[in-house]
Structures are given as structure tokens and as C-alpha cells.
C-alpha positions in Angstrom: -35.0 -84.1 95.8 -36.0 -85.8 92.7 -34.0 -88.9 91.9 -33.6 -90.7 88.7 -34.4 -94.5 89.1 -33.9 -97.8 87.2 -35.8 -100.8 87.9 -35.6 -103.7 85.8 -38.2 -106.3 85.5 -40.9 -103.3 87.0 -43.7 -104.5 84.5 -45.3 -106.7 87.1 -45.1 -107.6 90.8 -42.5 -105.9 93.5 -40.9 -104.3 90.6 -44.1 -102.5 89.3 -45.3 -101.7 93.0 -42.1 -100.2 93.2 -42.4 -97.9 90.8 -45.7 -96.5 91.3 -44.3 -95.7 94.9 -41.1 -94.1 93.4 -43.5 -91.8 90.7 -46.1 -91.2 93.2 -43.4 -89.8 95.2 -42.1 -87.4 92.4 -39.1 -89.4 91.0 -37.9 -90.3 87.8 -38.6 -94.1 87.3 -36.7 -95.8 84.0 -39.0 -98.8 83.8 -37.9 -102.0 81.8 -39.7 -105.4 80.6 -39.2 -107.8 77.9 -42.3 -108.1 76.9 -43.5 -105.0 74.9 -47.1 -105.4 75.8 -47.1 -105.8 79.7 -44.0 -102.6 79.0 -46.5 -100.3 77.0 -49.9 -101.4 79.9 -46.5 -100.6 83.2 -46.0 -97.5 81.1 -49.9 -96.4 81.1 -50.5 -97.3 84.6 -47.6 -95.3 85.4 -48.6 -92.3 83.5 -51.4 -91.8 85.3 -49.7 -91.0 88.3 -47.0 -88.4 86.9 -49.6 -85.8 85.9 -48.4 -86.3 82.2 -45.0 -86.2 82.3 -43.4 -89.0 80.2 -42.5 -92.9 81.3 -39.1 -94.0 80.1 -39.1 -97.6 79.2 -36.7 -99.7 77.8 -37.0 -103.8 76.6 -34.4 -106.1 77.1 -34.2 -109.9 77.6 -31.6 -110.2 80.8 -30.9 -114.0 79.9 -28.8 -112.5 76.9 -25.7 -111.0 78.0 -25.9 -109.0 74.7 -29.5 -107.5 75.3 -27.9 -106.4 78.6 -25.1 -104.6 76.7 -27.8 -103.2 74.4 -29.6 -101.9 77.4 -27.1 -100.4 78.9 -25.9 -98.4 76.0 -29.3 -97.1 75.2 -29.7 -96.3 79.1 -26.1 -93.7 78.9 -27.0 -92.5 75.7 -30.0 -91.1 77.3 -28.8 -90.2 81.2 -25.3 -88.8 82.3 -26.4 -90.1 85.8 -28.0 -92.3 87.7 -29.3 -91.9 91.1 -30.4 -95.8 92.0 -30.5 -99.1 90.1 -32.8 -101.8 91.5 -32.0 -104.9 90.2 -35.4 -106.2 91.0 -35.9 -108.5 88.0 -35.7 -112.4 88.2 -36.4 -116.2 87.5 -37.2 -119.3 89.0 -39.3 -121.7 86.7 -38.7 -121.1 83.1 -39.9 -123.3 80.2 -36.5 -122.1 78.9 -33.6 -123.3 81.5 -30.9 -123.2 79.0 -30.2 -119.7 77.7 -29.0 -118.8 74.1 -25.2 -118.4 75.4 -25.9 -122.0 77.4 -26.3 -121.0 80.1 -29.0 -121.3 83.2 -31.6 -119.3 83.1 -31.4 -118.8 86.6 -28.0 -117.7 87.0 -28.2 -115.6 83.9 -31.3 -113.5 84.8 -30.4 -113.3 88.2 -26.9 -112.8 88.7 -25.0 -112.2 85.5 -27.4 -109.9 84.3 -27.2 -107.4 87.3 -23.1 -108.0 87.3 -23.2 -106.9 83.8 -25.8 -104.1 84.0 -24.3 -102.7 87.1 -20.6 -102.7 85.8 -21.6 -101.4 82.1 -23.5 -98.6 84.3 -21.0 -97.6 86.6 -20.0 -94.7 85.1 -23.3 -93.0 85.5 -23.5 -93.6 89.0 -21.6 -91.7 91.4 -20.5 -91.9 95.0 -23.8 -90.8 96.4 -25.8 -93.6 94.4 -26.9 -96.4 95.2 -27.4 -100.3 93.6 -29.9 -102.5 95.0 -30.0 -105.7 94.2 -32.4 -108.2 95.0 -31.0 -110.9 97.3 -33.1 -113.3 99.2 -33.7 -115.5 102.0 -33.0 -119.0 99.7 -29.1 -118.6 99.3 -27.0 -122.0 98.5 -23.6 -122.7 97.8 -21.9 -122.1 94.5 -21.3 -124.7 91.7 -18.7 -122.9 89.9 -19.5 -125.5 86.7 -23.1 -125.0 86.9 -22.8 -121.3 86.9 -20.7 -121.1 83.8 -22.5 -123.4 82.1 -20.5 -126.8 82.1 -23.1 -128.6 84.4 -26.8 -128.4 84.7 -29.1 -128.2 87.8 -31.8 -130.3 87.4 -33.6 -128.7 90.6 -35.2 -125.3 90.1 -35.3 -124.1 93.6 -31.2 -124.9 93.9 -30.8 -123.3 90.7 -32.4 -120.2 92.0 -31.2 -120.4 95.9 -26.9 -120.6 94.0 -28.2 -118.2 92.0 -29.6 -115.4 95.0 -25.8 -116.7 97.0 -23.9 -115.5 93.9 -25.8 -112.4 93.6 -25.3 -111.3 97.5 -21.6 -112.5 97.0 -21.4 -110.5 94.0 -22.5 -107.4 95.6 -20.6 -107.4 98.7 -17.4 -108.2 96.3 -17.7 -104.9 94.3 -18.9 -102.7 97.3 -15.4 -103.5 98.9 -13.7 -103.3 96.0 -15.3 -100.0 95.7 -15.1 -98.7 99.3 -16.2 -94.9 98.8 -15.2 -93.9 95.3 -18.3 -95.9 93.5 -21.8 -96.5 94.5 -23.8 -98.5 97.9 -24.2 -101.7 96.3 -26.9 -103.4 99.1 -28.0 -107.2 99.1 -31.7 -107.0 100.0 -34.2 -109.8 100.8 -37.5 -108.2 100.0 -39.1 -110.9 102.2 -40.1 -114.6 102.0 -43.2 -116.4 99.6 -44.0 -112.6 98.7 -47.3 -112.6 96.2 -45.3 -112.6 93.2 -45.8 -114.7 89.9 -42.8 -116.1 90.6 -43.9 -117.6 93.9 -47.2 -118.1 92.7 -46.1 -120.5 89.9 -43.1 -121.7 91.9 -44.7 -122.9 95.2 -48.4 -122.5 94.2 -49.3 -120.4 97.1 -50.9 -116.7 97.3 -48.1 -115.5 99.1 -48.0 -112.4 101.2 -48.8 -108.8 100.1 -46.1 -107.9 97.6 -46.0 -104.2 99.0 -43.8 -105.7 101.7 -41.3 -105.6 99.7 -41.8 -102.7 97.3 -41.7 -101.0 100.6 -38.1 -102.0 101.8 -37.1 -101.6 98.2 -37.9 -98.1 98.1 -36.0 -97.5 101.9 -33.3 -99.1 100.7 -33.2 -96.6 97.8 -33.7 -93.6 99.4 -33.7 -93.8 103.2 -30.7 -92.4 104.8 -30.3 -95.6 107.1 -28.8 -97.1 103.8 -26.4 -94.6 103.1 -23.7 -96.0 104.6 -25.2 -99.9 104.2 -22.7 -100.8 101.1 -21.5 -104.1 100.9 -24.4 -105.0 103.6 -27.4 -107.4 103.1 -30.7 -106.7 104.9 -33.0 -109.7 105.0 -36.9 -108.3 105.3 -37.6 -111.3 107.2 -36.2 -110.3 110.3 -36.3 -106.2 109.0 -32.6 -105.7 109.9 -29.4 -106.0 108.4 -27.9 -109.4 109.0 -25.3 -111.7 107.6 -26.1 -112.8 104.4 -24.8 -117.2 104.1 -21.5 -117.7 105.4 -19.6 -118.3 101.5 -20.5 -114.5 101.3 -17.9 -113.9 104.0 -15.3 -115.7 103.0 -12.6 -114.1 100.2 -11.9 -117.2 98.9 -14.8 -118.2 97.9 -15.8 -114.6 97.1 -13.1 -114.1 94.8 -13.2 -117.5 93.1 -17.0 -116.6 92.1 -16.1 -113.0 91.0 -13.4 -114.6 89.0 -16.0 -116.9 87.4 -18.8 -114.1 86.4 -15.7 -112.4 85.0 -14.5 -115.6 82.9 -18.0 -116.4 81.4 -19.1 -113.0 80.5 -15.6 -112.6 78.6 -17.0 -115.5 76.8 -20.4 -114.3 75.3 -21.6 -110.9 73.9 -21.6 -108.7 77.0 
């Protein structure tokens, strides 16, 4: 059956591979970028591969809260459903670490941005949906400060591991919350030091062949084995579902971060 797919951040890397396995398997893919040149050459790569029908794309620049909004609107003006949302796109380095609602970059791109999205979203996506977010195997504990913007991380790769923790914590939050009446919202490490820019600039290295995790991405959207996986996190690593760090367990903690995304997106334009 053909699905009807967001990706964000599918211009380049896992999120691109991931889409031209989605539309080479006959689904609907919603691509998104920020940057409208590397959108418009996703777009043509794409098109060659649906046998003319049309690539939906949309720009938005996930470190504003109110380009989320933005995008979200302009994604239900145009869809009464949504089958999955992959909330593929990230950051690690960034000449930029301070966004324009002060906050970082990190947590911004990478967790507030896919809260946001997700919940503005919900109401296309039904029981049978699914949200994927991308987790991964760097996952540190949660400066509560740091996240809504009242301290600064001066270390990237901490920035980015809190950020990945908040995200898993995130996730598993809402899909209990949820239980069955909303969407599978699944935590997924697409695998480590994968060939992305990201780890290219990051940890100058190669990295491993990014279809590793395009390929998990695109089980975890439509393979029954995640049907029931909601709330779960599956780390690529090991290719099972295993417990995510142990602050993603524990309500507290749990809460006291959902409380926090809450608090700070009531405080910008989302």
C-alpha cells in the first residue's frame, strides 16, 4: 500500500538515501531542506525515480521554532494524513551554536524541532502511523539550563549526546502518554560514525556506508516488527531493540524534561 512519508533534513545523507528507497518503493515521500538549492537538486534526483510523478518539498530552518510552525501549517494545508514522519534531520558542529530564540543549536535542531513538528502534526497522523525519530548511540544526561537556553555547552559532542538523550526521552514520554489512541513514536539509532557530513566534519573520518541506516529507517517505517515498538528504542548497533540510557526510564526525570521542552517552546514562536 502506498504510504505518504515525511522526512526532514532528506536533501543529503541518511535522509536523502532514505527517500530514494521509500520512492523507489512506490511511496509518497514529502522531502524537506533549508537550503533551496541542495532541495530543488534532492527533488530532481528524486524525480527520476517516480516515473514523473511530482516531489513535494518544503524549506524550513528547524533551529527556528517559528519556521517549524510555518512548516507544519503548510504540511496540513496540503495532507489530511500522514502515514510516517522521520525526524531524520540534525546537527553537531555549527558555525552558528546560538540560535535566533538563544538557544543551542543542537538542542534546537535536534530535539525541539521534532517535539514541535511532531505535536503540531499530530492531528494528521492516526493510530496506525508511525513517528521515527532519530535517536542515537551518544545519549548524556540532561542540563535542564542548557537546554532552555540559560547555560551554554562549550563541548559539541555533549551538546549533541544531551541533545540525542532528550530526544529518546522525549519520544518514549509521548508514546505513553499516547498508549494506542495516537501514533508509534520509535527512538532509533541508525548506527554509529555512519558516512554522513555530520560525522565527516565532526570526527573527520569516512565513516561507514550510510545505507545502514537508510535501511533500518525505512523498517522501522514500514516493517510490521515496528508496529507494536511505540515508546521503544532500537539501537542499529547491536540490530535489536534495547534500552535506550537509564534517565529515559525514569518518570522523574522524564517528566521534568517534557516539562522543560513545554516551558521553552511557550516562550518563542512555535
Amino acid at each position: 500500500m502506498k504510504k505518504t512519508i515525511l522526512i526532514t533534513g532528506s536533501t543529503d545523507g541518511i535522509g536523502l538515501e532514505t527517500a530514494k528507497m521509500l520512492v523507489a518503493q512506490g511511496h509518497h515521500v514529502l522531502l524537506h531542506g533549508r537550503n533551496p538549492a541542495k532541495l530543488a537538486e534532492a527533488e530532481k534526483t528524486l524525480s527520476a525515480l517516480t516515473q514523473g510523478e511530482p516531489i513535494e518539498n518544503y524549506i524550513a530552518d528547524l533551529s527556528s521554532m517559528a519556521d517549524v510552525d510555518a512548516f507544519a501549517q503548510a504540511v496540513s494545508k496540503k495532507h489530511a494524513s500522514l502515514d510516517v514522519l522521520i525526524n531524520n534531520a540534525g546537527v553537531f558542529k555549527t558555525p552558528k551554536p546560538i540560535t535566533q530564540d538563544g538557544l543551542d543549536a543542537r538542542f534546537a535542531v535536534n530535539t525541539l524541532a521534532p517535539f514541535l513538528l511532531t505535536q503540531k502534526l499530530m492531528p494528521l497522523l492516526g493510530a496506525s502511523s508511525r513517528v521515527v525519530n532519530l535517536s542515537s548511540a551518544a545519549q548524556a544526561p540532561v542540563d535542564l539550563e542548557a537546554l532552555a537556553g540559560r547555560a551554554k555547552l562549550p563541548d559539541d559532542f555533549d551538546a549533541y549526546a544531551q541533545s540525542k538523550l532528550a530526544l529518546t526521552i522525549w519520544s518514549r514520554s509521548l508514546a505513553l502518554s499516547l498508549k494506542d489512541k495516537g501514533p508509534a513514536i520509535i527512538a532509533v539509532n541508525p548506527g554509529s560514525l555512519l558516512g554522513t557530513k555530520m560525522v565527516k566534519e565532526g570526527f573527520n573520518t569516512a565513516g561507514k556506508d550510510i545505507r545502514i541506516g537508510s535501511e533500518i529507517l525505512t523498517r522501522a517505517a514500514l516493517a510490521d516488527e515496528f508496529s507494536a515498538a511505540s515508546g521503544k528504542y532500537f539501537d542499529n548497533d547491536s540490530g535489536e531493540f534495547a534500552s535506550p540510557h537509564p534517565d529515559a526510564l525514569d518518570p522523574q526525570k522524564c517528566e521534568a524534561l517534557v516539562h522543560a521542552l513545554e516551558a521553552v517552546l511557550a516562550g518563542t514562536d512555535g
